[in-house]
C-alpha positions in Angstrom: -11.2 -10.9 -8.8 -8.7 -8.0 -9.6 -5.2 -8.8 -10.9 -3.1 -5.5 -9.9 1.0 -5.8 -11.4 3.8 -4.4 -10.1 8.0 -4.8 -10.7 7.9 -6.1 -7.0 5.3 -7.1 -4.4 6.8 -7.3 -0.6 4.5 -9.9 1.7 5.3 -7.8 4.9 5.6 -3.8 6.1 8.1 -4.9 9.4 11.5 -3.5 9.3 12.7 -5.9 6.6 9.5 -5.8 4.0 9.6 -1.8 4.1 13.1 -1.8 3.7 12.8 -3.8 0.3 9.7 -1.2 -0.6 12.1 2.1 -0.1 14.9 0.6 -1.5 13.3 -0.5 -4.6 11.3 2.6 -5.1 14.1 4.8 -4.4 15.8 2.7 -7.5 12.9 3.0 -10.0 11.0 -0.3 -9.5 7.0 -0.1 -9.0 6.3 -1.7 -5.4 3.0 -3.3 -3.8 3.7 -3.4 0.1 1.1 -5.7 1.4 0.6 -5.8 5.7 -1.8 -7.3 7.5 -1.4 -5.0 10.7 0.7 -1.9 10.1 3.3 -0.8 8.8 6.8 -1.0 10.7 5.9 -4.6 11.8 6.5 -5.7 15.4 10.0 -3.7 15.8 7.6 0.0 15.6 4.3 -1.4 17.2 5.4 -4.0 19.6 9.0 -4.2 20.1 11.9 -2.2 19.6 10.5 0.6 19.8 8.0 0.9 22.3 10.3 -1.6 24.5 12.9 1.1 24.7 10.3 3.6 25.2 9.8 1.6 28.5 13.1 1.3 29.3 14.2 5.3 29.0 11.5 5.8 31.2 12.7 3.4 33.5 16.2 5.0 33.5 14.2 8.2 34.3 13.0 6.3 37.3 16.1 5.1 38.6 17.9 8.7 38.0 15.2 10.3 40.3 16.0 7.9 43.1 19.5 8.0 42.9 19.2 11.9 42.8 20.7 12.7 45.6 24.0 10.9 44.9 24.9 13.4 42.6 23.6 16.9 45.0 20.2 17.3 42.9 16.8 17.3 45.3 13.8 14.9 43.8 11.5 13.1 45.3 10.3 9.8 43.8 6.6 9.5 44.1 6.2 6.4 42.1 5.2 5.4 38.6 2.3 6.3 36.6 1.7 3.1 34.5 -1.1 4.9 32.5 1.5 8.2 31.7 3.7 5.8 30.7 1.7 3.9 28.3 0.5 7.5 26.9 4.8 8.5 26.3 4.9 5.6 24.9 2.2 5.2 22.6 2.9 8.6 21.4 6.8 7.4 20.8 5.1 4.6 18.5 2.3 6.7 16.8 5.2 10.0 15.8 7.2 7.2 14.1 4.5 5.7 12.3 3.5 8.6 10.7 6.6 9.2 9.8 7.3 6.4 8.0 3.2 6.3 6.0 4.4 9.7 5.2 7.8 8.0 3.8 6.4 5.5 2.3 3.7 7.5 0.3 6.3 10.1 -0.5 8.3 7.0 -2.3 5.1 5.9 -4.5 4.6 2.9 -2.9 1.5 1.3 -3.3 0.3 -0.2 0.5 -2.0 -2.7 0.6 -4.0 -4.0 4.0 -4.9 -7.0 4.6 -3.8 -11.1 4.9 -1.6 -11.6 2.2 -1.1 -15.8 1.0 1.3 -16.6 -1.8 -0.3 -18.8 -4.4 1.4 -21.6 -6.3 1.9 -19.2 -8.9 3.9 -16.7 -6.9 1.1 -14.3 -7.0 0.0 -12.5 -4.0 -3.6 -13.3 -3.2 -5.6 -10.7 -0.5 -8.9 -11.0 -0.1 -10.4 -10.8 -3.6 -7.4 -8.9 -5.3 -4.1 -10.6 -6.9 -0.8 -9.0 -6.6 1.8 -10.0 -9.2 5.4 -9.1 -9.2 8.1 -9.7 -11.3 9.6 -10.4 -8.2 8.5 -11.3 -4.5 9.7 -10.6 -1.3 8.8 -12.7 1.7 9.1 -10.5 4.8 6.2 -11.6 7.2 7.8 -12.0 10.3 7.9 -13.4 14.0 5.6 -13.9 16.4 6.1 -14.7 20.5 7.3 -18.4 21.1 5.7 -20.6 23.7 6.5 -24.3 25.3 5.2 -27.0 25.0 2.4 -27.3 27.6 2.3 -23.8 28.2 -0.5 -22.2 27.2 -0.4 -18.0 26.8 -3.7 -16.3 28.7 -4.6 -14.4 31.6 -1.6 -14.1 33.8 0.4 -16.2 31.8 1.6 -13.0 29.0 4.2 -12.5 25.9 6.1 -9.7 25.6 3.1 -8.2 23.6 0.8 -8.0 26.5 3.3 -6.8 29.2 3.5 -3.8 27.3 -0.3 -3.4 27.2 -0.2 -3.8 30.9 -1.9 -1.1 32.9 -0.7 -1.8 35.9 3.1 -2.0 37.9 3.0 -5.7 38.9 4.6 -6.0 43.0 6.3 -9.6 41.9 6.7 -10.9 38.4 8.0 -14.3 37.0 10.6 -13.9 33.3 10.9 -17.1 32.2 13.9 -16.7 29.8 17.0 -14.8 30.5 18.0 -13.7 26.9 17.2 -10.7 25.4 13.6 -10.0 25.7 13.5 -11.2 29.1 16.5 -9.6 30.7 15.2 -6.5 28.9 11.3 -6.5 30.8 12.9 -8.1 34.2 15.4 -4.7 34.1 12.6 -2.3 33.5 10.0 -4.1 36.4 12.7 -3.8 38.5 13.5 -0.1 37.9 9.4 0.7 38.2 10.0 -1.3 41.7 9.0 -4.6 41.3 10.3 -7.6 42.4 11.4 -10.0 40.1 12.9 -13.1 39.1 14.3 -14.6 36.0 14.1 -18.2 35.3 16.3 -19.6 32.8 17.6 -23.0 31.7 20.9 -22.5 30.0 24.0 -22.0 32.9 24.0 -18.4 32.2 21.4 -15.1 31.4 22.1 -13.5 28.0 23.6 -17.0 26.9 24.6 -16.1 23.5 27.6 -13.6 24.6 30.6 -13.9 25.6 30.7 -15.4 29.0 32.4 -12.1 30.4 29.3 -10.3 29.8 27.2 -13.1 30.9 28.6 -13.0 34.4 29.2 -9.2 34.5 25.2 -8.9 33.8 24.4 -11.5 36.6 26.6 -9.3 38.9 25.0 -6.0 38.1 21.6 -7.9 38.5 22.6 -9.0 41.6 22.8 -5.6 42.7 20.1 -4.3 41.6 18.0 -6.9 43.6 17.0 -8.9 40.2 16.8 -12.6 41.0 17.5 -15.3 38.9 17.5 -19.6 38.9 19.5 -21.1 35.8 20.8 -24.0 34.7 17.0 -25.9 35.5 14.2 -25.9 32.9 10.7 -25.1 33.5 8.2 -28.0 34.0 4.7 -26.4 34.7 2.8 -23.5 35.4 -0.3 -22.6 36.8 -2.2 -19.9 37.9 -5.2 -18.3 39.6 -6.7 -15.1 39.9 -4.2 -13.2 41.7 -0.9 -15.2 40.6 1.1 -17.5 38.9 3.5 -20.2 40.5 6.0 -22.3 37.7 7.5 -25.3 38.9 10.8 -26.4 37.6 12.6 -30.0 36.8 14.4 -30.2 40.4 10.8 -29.4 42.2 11.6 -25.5 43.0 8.7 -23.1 42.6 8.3 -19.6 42.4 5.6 -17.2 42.1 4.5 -13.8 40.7 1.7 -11.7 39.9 2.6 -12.1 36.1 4.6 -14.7 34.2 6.3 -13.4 31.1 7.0 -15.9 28.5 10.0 -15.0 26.7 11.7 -17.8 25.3 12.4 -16.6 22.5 10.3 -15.8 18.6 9.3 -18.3 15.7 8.8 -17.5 11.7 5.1 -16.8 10.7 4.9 -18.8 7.9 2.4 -21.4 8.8 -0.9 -21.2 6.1 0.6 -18.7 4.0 0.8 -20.7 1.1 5.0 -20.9 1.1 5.3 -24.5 0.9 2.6 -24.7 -1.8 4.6 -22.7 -4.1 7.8 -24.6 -4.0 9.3 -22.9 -0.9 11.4 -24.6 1.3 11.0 -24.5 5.4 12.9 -25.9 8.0 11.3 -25.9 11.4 8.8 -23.0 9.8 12.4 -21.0 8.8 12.8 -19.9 5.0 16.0 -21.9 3.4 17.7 -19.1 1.7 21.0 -18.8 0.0 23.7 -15.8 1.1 21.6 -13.8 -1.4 18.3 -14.4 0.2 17.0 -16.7 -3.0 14.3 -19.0 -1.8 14.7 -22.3 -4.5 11.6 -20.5 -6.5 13.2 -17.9 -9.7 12.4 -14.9 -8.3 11.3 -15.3 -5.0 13.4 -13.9 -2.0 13.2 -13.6 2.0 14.1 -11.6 4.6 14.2 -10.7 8.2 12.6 -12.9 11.0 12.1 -15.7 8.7 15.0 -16.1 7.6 17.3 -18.5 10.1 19.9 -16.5 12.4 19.4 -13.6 14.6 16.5 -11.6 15.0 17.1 -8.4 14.8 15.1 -5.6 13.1 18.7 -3.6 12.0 19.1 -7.4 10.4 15.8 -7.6 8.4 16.7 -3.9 7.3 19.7 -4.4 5.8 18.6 -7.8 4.2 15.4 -5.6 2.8 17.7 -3.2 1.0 20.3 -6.1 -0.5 17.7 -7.8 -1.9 16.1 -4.7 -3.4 19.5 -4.0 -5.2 19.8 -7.1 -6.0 16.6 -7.0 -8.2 17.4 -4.3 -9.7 20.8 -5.5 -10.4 23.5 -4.2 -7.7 25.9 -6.5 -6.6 25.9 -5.6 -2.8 28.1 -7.9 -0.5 26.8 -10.1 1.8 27.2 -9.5 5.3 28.1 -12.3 7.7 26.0 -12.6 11.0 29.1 -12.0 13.0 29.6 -8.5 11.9 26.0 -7.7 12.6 25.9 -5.9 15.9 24.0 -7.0 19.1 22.2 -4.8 21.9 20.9 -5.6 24.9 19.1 -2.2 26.5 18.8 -3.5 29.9 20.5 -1.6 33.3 23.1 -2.1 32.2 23.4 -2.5 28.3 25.2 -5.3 26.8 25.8 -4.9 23.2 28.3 -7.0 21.0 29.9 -7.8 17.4 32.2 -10.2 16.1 32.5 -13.6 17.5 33.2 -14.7 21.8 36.4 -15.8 22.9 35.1 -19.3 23.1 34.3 -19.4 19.6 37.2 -17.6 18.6 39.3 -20.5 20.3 37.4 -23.3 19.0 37.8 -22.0 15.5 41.6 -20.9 15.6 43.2 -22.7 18.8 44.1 -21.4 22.3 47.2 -20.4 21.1 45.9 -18.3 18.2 43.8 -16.1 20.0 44.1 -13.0 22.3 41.8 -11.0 24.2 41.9 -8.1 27.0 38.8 -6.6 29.3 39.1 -3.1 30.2 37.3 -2.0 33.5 35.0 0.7 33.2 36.2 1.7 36.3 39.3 3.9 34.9 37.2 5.4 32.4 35.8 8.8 33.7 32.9 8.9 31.6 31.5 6.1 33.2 32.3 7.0 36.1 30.3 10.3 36.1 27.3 8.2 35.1 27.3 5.5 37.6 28.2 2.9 35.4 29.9 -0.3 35.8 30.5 -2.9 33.4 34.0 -3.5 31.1 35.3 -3.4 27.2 36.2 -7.1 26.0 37.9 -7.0 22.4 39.1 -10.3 21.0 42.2 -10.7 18.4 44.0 -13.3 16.8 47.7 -13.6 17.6 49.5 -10.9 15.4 45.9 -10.5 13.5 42.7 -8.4 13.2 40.1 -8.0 15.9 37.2 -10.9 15.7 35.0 -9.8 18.4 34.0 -6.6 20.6 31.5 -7.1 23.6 30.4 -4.2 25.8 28.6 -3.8 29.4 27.8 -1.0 31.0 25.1 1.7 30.7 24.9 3.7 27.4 27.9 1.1 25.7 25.2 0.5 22.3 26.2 3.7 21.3 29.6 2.1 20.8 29.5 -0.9 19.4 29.7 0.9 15.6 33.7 1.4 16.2 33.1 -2.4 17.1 31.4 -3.5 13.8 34.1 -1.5 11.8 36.8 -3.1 13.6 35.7 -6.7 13.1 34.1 -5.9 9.4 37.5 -4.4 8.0 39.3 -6.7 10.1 41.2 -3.9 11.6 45.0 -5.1 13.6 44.4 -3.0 17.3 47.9 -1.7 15.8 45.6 0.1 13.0 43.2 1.8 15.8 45.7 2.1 18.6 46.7 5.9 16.8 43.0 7.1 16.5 42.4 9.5 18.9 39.0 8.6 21.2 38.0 12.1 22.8 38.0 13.1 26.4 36.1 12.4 28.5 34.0 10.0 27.0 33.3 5.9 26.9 34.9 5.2 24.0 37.9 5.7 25.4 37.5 2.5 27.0 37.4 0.8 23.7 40.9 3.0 22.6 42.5 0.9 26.2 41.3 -1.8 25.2 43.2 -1.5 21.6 45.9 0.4 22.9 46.7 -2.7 25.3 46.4 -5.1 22.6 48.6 -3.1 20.2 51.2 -4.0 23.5 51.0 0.0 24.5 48.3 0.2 27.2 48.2 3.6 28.9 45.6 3.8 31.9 46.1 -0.2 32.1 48.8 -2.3 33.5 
């Protein structure tokens, strides 16, 4: 056995474990980065990344159909499900390089291989030991299941749809949050048929319930199908399909069924409990400064409760490698984290939804206003629906920003720096938003809450 020491040792190279290990480098400490897979985690090898890969491509697709809308002569001949795994495998493999190179070029020592904490707080893989002054916990999320449903052979996570080789004719999504909505949009742009199943009243459930029902309504359109507000009982399948059940007797069937209900913590056999950490439901309990209960001992990202985003796991990555070395950085509240959805069209979000906003404050404390992207010219050159949503307290700052409509994640930053330094619509309303572009819907949306709308009534 081999005893290696370092200042810090990160259990976990996804988005928020290689944060920590930049970070910390860039600010002097020694770092062991220990991954079992490769580094960049799920968000660069099976997520993010590649998912939006997917997606582009199927915003190619739909561009070349709609071609002649716009006076340009194309021909759709189909997709190539092989030239698209090749585009997008390349995506993945540029960016991993990338970031080995960045990772070397910061002195970071990586390590490969199943990494279990011991009681000590040591790092145990294989026959080495990895001790660090401190520890960070970064070991992610894996694809959630239900009960009685069992993943395999046309039953698939989002992991094996994108190893798919082929364009399935009619495929089931059972979930209609953001993994789901995200797969169901790009099947449907490659020309499949496709229905979501979900069990909450609405798809995207978390947002604000314009969004909700303006995504069901561009769905509609687009031919997507969708059953909610019944849960899933069974499934079963054969060689050639699957056909789920649900609670009120209703079946459907597909080719493929997509399982995406949503991810849990991989923490199970890792040897977290063992040294004094404490789980709920598998989740790390952490304080706002990412402490586990053990002295020097910290988590981030995925296992962590609240959302699961990669941007999330980034940011916590880097607080808790100042931290260590002794910054002060802030914490930042889930609600100013910002949300995408990069399905036709996008949905993307910050702050908190009217409804919450009126729980917390009162019906009579709170204002909001949607602008139609329909007076916006931008979107109109692009063939975009959708509509700008900011929420305000009476005579107070803006508490929430949601967005739908292609191409609207590139605007939910003015969002986040809205709701973050709680910003009056009175503070923005002056800013000049340049012509002819999108975020002039989000300068309506303030001017008409500073009580000077111009293109609105």
């Amino acid at each position: 056995m081999t005893t290696h020491t370092f200042d810090i040792v990160v259990l976990g190279g996804g988005s928020g474990g290689y944060a920590a290990a930049l970070r910390a480098a860039e600010l002097g400490k020694s770092v062991a980065l220990i991954e079992k897979d490769k580094v960049g985690g799920t968000c660069l090898h099976r997520g993010c990344i590649p998912t939006k890969a997917l997606l582009h491509a199927a915003e190619v697709a739909e561009h070349v159909r709609d071609a002649a809308s716009v006076g340009v002569s194309a021909t759709f001949e189909g997709v190539d499900a092989a030239g698209v795994r090749t585009y997008r495998e390349n995506i993945v493999a540029k960016k991993f390089k990338g970031l080995e190179g960045l990772i070397k070029a910061r002195g970071i020592t990586t390590v490969a291989g199943l990494g279990r904490l011991d009681a000590d707080r040591s790092v145990r893989v294989g026959d080495d030991v990895y001790v660090g002054a401190d520890v960070v916990l970064a070991t992610g999320s894996y694809s959630r299941s239900l009960p009685g449903l069992e993943i395999g052979g046309r039953i698939i996570t989002s992991e094996q749809a994108l190893a798919l080789d082929v364009i399935p004719e009619r495929v089931l999504v059972l979930g209609g949050g953001v993994i789901g909505v995200e797969f169901a949009s790009v099947w449907r742009s490659f020309g499949a048929e496709v229905t979501i199943i979900e069990a909450l009243e609405h798809l995207v459930p978390n947002e604000d319930i314009a969004l909700s029902k303006g995504l069901e309504r561009a769905f509609r359109r687009r031919g997507i199908q969708y059953s909610l507000g019944t849960r899933f009982q069974t499934a079963t399948q054969d060689d050639s399909s699957v056909t789920v059940t649900l609670e009120d007797g209703k079946t459907f069937t597909g080719d493929y069924l997509l399982v995406a209900v949503g991810r849990g913590p991989v923490t199970d056999d890792l040897g977290f409990e063992e040294a004094g950490v404490t789980l709920d439901r598998g989740f790390v309990t952490v304080n706002e400064e990412l402490r586990t209960g053990v002295s020097g001992l910290w988590a981030v990202g995925d296992i962590v409760p609240g959302l699961q985003l990669a941007h999330r796991g980034f940011l916590q990555g880097i607080a808790v490698a100042e931290r260590i070395a002794g910054l002060s950085p802030a914490p930042i509240p889930e609600s100013q984290i910002p949300k995408i959805t990069y399905c036709n069209p996008e949905v993307a979000s910050v702050g908190v939804t009217e409804q919450a906003a009126v729980a917390e404050h009162g019906a009579d404390a709170v204002v909001s206003y949607e602008y139609n992207l329909a007076g916006n010219g931008k979107s109109e050159i692009i063939g975009t629906t959708g509509l700008v949503k900011v929420v305000r307290l009476k005579d107070g700052p803006v508490v929430g920003v949601h967005l739908l409509g292609d191409r609207v994640g590139e605007l939910i930053t003015e969002g986040q720096l809205a709701v973050a330094w709680e910003a009056h619509p009175e503070d923005i309303a002056p800013l000049i938003h340049a012509h002819p572009t999108q975020s002039e819907a989000l300068g309506e949306a303030f001017l008409a809450l500073a009580g000077k709308p111009l293109h609105a009534l």
